[in-house]
N, C-alpha and C positions, 0 to 999 in steps of 0.2 A: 521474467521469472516463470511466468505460467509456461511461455513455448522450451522452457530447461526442464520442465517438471514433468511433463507431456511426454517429451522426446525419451526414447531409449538409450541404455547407454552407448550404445552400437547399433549399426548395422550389416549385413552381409560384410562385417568383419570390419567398418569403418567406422571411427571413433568419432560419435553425436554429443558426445558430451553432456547427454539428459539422466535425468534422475531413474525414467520408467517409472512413475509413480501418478495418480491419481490427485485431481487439483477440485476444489471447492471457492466457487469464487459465489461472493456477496454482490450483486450489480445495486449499491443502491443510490448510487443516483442516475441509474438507468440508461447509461451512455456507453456500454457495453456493448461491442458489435463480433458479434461471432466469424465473419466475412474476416473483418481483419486477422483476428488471429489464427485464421484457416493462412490466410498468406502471408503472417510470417512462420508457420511453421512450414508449408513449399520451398519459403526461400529459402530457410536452411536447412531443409533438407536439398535444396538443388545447392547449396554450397559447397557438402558437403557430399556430395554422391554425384553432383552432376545432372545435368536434365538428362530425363526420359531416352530411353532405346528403341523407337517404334519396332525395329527388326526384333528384338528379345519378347518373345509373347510369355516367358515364362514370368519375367519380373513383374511384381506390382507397381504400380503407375505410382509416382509422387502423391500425383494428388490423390488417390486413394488409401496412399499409408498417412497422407493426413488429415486423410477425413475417419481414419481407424483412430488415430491418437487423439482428437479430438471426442473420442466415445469417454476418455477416462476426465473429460471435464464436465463437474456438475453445478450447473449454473443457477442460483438462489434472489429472487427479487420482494424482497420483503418492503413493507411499503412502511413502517414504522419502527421504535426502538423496543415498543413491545412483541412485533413480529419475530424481530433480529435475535433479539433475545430463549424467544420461545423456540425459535428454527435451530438455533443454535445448541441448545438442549435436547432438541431430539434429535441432530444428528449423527450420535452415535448408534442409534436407532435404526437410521438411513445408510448408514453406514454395512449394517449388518442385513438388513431386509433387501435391498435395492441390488437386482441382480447384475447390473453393468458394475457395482463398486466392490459385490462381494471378492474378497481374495486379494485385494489390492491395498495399499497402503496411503492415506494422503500426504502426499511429501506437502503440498501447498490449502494454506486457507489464505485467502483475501480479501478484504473487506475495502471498496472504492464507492464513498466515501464515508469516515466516521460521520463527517460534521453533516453530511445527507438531511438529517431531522432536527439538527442544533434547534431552531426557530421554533419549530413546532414543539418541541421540548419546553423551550425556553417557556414560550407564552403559556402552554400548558401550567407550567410551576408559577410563574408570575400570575397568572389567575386564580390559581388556588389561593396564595398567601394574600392576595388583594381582596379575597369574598368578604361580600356584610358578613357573614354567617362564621366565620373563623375567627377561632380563637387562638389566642396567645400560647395557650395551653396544648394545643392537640397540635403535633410536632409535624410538619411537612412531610410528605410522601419523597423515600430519595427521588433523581432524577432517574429517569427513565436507564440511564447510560451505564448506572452502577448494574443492574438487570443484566445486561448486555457484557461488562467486562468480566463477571463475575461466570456468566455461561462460556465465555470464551477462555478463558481460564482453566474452567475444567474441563474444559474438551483439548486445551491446550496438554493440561499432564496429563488426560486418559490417552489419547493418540500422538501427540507428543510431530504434532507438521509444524514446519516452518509458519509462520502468521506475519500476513502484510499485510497493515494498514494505513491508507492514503490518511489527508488530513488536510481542509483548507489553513493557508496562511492570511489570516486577515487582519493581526495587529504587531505592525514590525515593535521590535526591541526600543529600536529608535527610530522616529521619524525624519524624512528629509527636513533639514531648515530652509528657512526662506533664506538666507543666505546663499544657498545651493548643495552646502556640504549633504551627502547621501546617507542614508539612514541603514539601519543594520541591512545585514543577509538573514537575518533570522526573526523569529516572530514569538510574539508569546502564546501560549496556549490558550485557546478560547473556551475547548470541551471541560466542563467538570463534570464528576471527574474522570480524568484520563490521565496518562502517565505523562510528569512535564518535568525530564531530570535534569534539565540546564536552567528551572529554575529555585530560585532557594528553599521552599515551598516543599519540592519535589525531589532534591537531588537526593536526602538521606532517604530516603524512602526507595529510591531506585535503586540506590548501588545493595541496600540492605536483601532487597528483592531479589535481587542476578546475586548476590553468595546464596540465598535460601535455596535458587532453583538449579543451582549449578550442584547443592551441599545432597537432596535430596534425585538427583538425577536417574535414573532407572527405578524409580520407586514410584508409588502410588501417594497420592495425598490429597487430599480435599480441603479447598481452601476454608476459612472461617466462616462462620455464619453470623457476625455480631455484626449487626444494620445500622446502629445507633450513629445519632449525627456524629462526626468528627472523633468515630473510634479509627483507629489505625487500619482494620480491613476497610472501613470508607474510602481511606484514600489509592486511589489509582495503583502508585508504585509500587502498593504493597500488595496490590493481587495480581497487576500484570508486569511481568519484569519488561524493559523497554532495555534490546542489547545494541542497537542500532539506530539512530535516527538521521535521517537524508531530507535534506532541504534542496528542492529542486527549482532554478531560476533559468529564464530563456536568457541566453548567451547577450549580455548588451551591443547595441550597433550605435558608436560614438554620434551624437548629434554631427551637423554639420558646424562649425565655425562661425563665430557671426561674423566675422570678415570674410566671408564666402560670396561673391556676388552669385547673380541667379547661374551665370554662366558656368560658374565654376561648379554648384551646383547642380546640373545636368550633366556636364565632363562626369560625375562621380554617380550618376544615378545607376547606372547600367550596374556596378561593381556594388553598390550596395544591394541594388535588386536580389544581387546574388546569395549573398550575406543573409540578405532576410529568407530566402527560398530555403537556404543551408538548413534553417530550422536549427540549431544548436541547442542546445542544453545542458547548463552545468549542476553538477550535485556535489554539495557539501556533506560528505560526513561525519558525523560525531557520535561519539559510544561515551555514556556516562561515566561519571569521574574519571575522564582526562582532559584536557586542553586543549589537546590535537583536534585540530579541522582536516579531514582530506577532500580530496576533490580527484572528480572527475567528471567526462562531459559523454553528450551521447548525442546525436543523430536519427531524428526519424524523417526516415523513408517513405519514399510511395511502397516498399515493397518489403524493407525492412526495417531495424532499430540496430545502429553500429554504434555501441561502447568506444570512445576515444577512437573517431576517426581517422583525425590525424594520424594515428600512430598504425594503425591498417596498411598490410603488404600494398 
C-alpha cells in the first residue's frame, strides 16, 4: 500500500500504477525499516521501466527516483496512546506547515500496530480501578484508545486518506481441541474500544457507521463529543467505520505423516525446505454485513512482495 501510494501514476509515459500522493505512517511498534521499502519501490520501478541505461546520462537513475518518492513518506514514532493521539490531532497542522507535505494530498495513513500499547494501557486502567483511594463513585478514565480513534476520525473526514490499521491476533474464535480438530481462521477482538463488526457486540454499530460515512460523503462533520461510559459514541463502530478487515495467516506446510519413517522424512526435506523458503501468505477478507470470505495469498521477497504468485506471467 505505501510503495502504490509513493509511486506516480506514470512515468516517461509508462503506467506505475501509483496513486502520486503523500503517505503518513505510524511506526509504533518500531519495526519499520526505511531500507526496505526503498527496495521495493527499485523493484518496481525496474519492473516496470526496466534497469538502468548507463549510456542515457539524461535519465534519472532508479534509484534516485526512489529515493525522490520516498521524500513524500512521513514517518511518525509515537511512544504511547497518548502520544498517538496528540500527534494525530496536530497533523493537520503538519500537514499545512511542513514544507516537503505542503501541496500534496495524503492518499495513505497507517498505523503498525494498534495493539503497540494494549498492556500498558491495560495495567494503566487496572490500577486505577484497583487504588485504596478510589471510589465506587468517581467513574474511570476512558481507555487511552477512545483519545486515539476519536483523533483519527477526524482527521479521517477533514482529509479524508485511505487508513490502515494492523492489529495483533491473540484470541482465535475457536480454539484447537485436543482431539486435533483446528480452531478458527479468525480471532476476537482484544482492543476496547475498537471497531469488532463480526462480532455481535459490534456488527450493528459497523454497518450503521459505513451508511453514515458513505450518507455524509463530501461534507464536513465532527464527530460527537459525549464521553460517557457505554453512550453510543464510546463504542468504536460508531466513530470509526471499519469497510474492510484482512486476517493474514502464513500459508500452512502439512506435518509430516506418522507413518513416515526418518528415511522417508529426509526423501522430503529438500521440497519442504522449499516451501518454508516460499514464505506464503494467505488473507482472508471480510467487509461487514456479509458472509463472503475472500482470499487471497502473497509472497514476500528478498526484493519484493508478489500478490498471488502463482497466478504471475
Amino acid at each position: 500500500m505505501l510503495v502504490t501510494c509513493l509511486l506516480p501514476a506514470s512515468y516517461s509515459d509508462v503506467d506505475l500504477g501509483g496513486w502520486g500522493k503523500a503517505a503518513v505512517l505510524f511506526d509504533l511498534d518500531g519495526t519499520f525499516s526505511i531500507r526496505r521499502l526503498h527496495e521495493l519501490l527499485l523493484s518496481r520501478l525496474r519492473r516496470f521501466l526496466g534497469d538502468d541505461d548507463p549510456t542515457d546520462s539524461r535519465m534519472t537513475s532508479l534509484e534516485d527516483l526512489a529515493t525522490q518518492y520516498l521524500r513524500n513518506l512521513h514517518v511518525f514514532r509515537p511512544t504511547s496512546s497518548a502520544q498517538l493521539a496528540v500527534t494525530l490531532l496536530h497533523l493537520p497542522r503538519y500537514h499545512v506547515t511542513e514544507p516537503r507535505l505542503q501541496g500534496l494530498e495524503i492518499g495513505l495513513l497507517a498505523l503498525d500496530s494498534m495493539s503497540a500499547f494494549y498492556w500498558r494501557d491495560r495495567y494503566t486502567l487496572e490500577q486505577l480501578r484497583d487504588a485504596p483511594d478510589s471510589s465506587s463513585r468517581t467513574p474511570l478514565p476512558p481507555n487511552p484508545l477512545l483519545h486515539v480513534l476519536k483523533a483519527l476520525a477526524k482527521f479521517r473526514i477533514s482529509h479524508r486518506p485511505v487508513v490502515l490499521m494492523t492489529n495483533w491476533g491473540l484470541n482465535p474464535l475457536v480454539k484447537p481441541s485436543a482431539a486435533g480438530e483446528p480452531g478458527s481462521s479468525f480471532y476476537r477482538q482484544h482492543l476496547y474500544p475498537f471497531p469488532a463488526p463480526f462480532e455481535p457486540h459490534g456488527a450493528a454499530d459497523a454497518i450503521s457507521s459505513i451508511e453514515a460515512s458513505q450518507a455524509r460523503e463530501g461534507r464536513a462533520a465532527t464527530p460527537r463529543s459525549d464521553t460517557s461510559r457505554g453512550s453510543r459514541s464510546d463504542r468504536a463502530g460508531a466513530i470509526l467505520p471499519l469497510h474492510y478487515h484482512i486476517t493474514l495467516h502464513p500459508s500452512p506446510i502439512d506435518p509430516f505423516p506418522v507413518t513416515y519413517s526418518l528415511a522417508d522424512a529426509l526423501e522430503h526435506e529438500e521440497m519442504r525446505g522449499v516451501l518454508v523458503q516460499k514464505g506464503e501468505v494467505k488473507g482472508l477478507v471480510r467487509t461487514p454485513g456479509s458472509d463472503a470470505v475472500g482470499e487471497f495469498t502473497f509472497r514476500i521477497g528478498e526484493r519484493e512482495v508478489l500478490v498471488d504468485p502463482d497466478e504471475q506471467p
